[in-house]
DSSP file (Angstrom, degrees, kcal/mol; ACC not computed):
  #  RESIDUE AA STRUCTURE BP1 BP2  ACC     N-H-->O    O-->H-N    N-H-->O    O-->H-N    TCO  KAPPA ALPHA  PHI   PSI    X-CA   Y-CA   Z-CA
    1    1 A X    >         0   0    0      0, 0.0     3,-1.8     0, 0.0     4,-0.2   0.000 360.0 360.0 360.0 -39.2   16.8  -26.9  -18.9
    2    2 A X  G >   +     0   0    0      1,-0.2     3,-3.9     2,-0.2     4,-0.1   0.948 360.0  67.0 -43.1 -45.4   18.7  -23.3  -19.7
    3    3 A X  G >  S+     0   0    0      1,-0.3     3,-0.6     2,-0.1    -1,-0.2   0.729  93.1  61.7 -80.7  15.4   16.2  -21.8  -20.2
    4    4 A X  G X> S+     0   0    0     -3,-1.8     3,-3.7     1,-0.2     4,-0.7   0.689  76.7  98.9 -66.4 -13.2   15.3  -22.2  -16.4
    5    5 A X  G <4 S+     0   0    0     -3,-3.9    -1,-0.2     1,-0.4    -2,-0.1   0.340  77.8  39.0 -80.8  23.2   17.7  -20.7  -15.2
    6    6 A X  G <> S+     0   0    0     -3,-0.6     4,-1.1    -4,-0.1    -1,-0.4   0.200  87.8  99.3-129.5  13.0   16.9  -17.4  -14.4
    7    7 A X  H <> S+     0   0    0     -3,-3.7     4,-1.8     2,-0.2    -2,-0.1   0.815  87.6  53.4 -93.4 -25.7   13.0  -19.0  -12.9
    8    8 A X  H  < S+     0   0    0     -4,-0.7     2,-2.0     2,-0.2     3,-0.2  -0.400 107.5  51.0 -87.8-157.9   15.0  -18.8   -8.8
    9    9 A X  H  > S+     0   0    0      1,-0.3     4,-0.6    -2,-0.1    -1,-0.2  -0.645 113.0  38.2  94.2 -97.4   15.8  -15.6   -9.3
   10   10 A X  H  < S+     0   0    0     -2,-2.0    -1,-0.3    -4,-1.1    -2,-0.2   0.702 114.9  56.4 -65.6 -59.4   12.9  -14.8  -10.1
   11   11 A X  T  X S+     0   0    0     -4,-1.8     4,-1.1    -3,-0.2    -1,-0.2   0.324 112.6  41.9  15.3 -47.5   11.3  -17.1   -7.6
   12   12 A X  H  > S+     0   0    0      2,-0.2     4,-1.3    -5,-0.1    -2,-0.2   0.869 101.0  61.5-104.1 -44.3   13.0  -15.7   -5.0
   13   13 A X  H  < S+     0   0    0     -4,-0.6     4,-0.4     2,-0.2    -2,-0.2   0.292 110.7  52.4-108.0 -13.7   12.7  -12.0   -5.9
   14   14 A X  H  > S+     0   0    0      2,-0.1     4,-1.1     3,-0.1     5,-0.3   0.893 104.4  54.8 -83.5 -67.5    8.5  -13.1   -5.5
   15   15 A X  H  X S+     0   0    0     -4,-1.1     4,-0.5     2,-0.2    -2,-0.2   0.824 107.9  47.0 -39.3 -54.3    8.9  -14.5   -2.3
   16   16 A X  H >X S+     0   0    0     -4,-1.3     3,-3.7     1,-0.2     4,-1.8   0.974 111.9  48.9 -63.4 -83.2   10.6  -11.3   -0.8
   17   17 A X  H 3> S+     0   0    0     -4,-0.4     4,-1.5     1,-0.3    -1,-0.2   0.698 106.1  52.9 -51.9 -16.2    8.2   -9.2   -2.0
   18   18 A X  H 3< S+     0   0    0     -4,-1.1     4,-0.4     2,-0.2    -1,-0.3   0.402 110.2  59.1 -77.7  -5.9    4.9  -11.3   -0.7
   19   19 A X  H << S+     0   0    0     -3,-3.7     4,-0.3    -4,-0.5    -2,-0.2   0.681 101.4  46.9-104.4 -23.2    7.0  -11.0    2.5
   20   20 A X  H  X S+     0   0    0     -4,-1.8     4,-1.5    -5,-0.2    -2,-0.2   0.819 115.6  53.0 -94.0 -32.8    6.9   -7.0    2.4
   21   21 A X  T  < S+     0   0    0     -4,-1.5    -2,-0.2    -5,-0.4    -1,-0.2   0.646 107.9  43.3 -76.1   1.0    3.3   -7.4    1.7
   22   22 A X  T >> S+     0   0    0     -4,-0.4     4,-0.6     2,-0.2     3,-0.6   0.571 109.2  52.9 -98.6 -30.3    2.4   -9.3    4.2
   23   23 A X  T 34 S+     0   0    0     -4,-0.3     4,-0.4     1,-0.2     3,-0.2   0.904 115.9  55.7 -74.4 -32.7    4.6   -7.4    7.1
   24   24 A X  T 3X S+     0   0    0     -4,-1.5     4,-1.2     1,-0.2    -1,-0.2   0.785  89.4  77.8 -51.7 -46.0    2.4   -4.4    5.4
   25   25 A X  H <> S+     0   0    0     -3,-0.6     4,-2.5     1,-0.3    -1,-0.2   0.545  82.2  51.4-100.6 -40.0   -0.9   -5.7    5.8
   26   26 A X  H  X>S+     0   0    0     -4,-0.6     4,-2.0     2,-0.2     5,-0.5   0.931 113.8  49.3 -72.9 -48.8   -2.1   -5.3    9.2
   27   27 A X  H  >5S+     0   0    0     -4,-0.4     4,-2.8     2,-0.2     3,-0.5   0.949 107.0  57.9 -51.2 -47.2   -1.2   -1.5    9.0
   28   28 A X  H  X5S+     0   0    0     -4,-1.2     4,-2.1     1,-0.3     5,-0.4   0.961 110.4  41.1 -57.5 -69.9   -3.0   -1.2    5.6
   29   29 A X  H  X5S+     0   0    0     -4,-2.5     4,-2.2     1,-0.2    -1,-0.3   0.920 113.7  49.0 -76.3   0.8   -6.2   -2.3    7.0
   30   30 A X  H  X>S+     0   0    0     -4,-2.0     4,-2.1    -3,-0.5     5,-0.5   0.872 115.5  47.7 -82.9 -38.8   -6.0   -0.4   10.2
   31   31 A X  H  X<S+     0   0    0     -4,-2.8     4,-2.6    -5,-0.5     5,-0.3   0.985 114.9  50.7 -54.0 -66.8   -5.2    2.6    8.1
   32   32 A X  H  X5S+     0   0    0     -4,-2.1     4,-2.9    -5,-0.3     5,-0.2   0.865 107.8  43.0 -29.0 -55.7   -8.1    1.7    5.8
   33   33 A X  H  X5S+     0   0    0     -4,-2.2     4,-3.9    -5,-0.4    -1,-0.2   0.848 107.6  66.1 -85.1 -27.7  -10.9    1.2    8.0
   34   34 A X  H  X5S+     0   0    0     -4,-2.1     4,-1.0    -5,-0.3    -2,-0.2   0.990 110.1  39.3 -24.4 -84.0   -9.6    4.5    9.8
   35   35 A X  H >XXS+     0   0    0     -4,-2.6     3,-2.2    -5,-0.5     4,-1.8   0.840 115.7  50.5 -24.9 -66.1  -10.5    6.2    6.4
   36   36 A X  H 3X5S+     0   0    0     -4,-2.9     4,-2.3     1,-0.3    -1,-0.3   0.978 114.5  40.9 -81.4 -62.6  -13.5    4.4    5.9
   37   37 A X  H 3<5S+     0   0    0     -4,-3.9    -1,-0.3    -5,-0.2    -2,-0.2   0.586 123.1  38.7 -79.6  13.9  -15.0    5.1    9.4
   38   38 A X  H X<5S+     0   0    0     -3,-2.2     3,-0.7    -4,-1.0    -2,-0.2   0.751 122.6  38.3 -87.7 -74.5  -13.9    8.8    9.6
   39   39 A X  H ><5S+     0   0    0     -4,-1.8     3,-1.6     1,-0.2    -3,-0.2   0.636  96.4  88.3 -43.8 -25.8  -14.5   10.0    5.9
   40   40 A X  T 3<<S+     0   0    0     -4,-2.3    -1,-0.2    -5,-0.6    -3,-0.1   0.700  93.2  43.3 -62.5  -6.2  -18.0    7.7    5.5
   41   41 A X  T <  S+     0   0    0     -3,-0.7    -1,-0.3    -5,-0.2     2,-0.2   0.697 100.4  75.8-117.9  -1.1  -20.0   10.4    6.8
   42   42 A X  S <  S-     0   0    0     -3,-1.6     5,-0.1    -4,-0.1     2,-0.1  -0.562  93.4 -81.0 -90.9 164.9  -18.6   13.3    5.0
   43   43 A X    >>  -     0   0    0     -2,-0.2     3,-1.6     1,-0.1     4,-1.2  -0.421  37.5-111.0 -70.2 154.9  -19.5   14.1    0.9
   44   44 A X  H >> S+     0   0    0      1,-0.3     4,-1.3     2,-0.2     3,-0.5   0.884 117.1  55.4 -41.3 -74.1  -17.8   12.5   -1.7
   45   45 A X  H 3> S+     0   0    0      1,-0.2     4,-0.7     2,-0.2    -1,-0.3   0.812 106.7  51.1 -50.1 -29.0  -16.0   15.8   -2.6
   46   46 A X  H <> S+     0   0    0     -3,-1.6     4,-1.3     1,-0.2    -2,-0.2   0.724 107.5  52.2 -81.9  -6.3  -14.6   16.3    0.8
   47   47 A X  H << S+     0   0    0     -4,-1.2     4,-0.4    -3,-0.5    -2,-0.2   0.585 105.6  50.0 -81.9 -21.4  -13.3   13.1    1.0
   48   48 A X  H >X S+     0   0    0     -4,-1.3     4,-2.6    -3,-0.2     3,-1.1   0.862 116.0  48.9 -91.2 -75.5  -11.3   13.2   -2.4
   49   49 A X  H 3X S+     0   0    0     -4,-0.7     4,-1.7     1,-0.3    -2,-0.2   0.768 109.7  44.9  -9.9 -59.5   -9.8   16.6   -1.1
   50   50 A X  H 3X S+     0   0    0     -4,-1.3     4,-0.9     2,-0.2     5,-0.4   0.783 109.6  65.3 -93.2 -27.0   -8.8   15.3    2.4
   51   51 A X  H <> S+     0   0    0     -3,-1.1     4,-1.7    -4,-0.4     5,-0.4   0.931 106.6  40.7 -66.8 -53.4   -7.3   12.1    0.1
   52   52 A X  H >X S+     0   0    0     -4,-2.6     4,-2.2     2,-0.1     3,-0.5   0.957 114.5  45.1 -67.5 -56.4   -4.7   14.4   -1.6
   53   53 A X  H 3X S+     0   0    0     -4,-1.7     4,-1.5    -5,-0.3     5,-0.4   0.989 114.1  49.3 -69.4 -58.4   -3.6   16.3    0.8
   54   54 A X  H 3X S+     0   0    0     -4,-0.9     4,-3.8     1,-0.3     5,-0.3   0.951 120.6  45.2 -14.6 -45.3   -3.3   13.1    3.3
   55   55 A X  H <X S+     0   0    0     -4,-1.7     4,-2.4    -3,-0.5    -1,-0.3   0.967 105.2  54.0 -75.6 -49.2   -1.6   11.9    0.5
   56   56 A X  H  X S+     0   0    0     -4,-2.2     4,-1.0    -5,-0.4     3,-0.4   0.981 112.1  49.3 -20.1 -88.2    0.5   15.0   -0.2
   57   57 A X  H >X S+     0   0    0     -4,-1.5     4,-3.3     2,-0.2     3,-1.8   0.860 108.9  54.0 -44.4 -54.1    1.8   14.8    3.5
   58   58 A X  H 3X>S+     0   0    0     -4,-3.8     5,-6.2    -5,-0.4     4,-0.7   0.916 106.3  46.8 -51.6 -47.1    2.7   11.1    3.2
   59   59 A X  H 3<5S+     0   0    0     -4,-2.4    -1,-0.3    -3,-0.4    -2,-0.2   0.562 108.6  58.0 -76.8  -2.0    4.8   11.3    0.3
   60   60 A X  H <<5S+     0   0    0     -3,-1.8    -2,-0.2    -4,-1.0    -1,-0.2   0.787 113.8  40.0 -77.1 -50.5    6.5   14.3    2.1
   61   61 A X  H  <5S-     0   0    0     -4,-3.3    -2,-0.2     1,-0.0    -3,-0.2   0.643 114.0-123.8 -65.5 -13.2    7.3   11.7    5.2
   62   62 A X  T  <5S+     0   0    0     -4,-0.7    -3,-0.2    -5,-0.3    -4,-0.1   0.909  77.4 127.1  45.9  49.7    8.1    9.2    2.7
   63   63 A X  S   <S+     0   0    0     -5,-6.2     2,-0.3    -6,-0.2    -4,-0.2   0.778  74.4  27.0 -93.6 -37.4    5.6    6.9    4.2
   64   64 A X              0   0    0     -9,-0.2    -1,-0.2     1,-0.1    -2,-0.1  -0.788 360.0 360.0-116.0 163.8    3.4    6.2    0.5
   65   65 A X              0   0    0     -2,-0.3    -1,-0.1    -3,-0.1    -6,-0.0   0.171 360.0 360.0-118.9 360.0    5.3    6.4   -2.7
């Protein structure tokens, strides 16, 4: 039974974080399907291109880590 003890915790410290992914999760697909239905029609190489810099910019706002 010690060695339970650390399993809330633990437990808990899951829970919280399924709770920041869920609060996430409607922005994440509206972001997504943005992407997907802007970039779909452009080539493969401009689309990896416009993903770094997008990406570049985010981590500047500290929106994506």
């Amino acid at each position: 039974i010690g060695g339970l003890g650390g399993e809330k915790s633990r437990w808990m410290q899951a829970a919280k974080d399924l709770t920041h992914q869920y609060d996430n999760l409607i922005g994440d697909i509206l972001l997504s399907s943005g992407v997907i239905a802007y970039l779909g029609a452009f080539t493969a190489v401009f689309r990896q291109v416009s993903n770094i810099e997008e990406e570049k910019k985010m981590k500047f706002r500290f929106i994506f880590k």
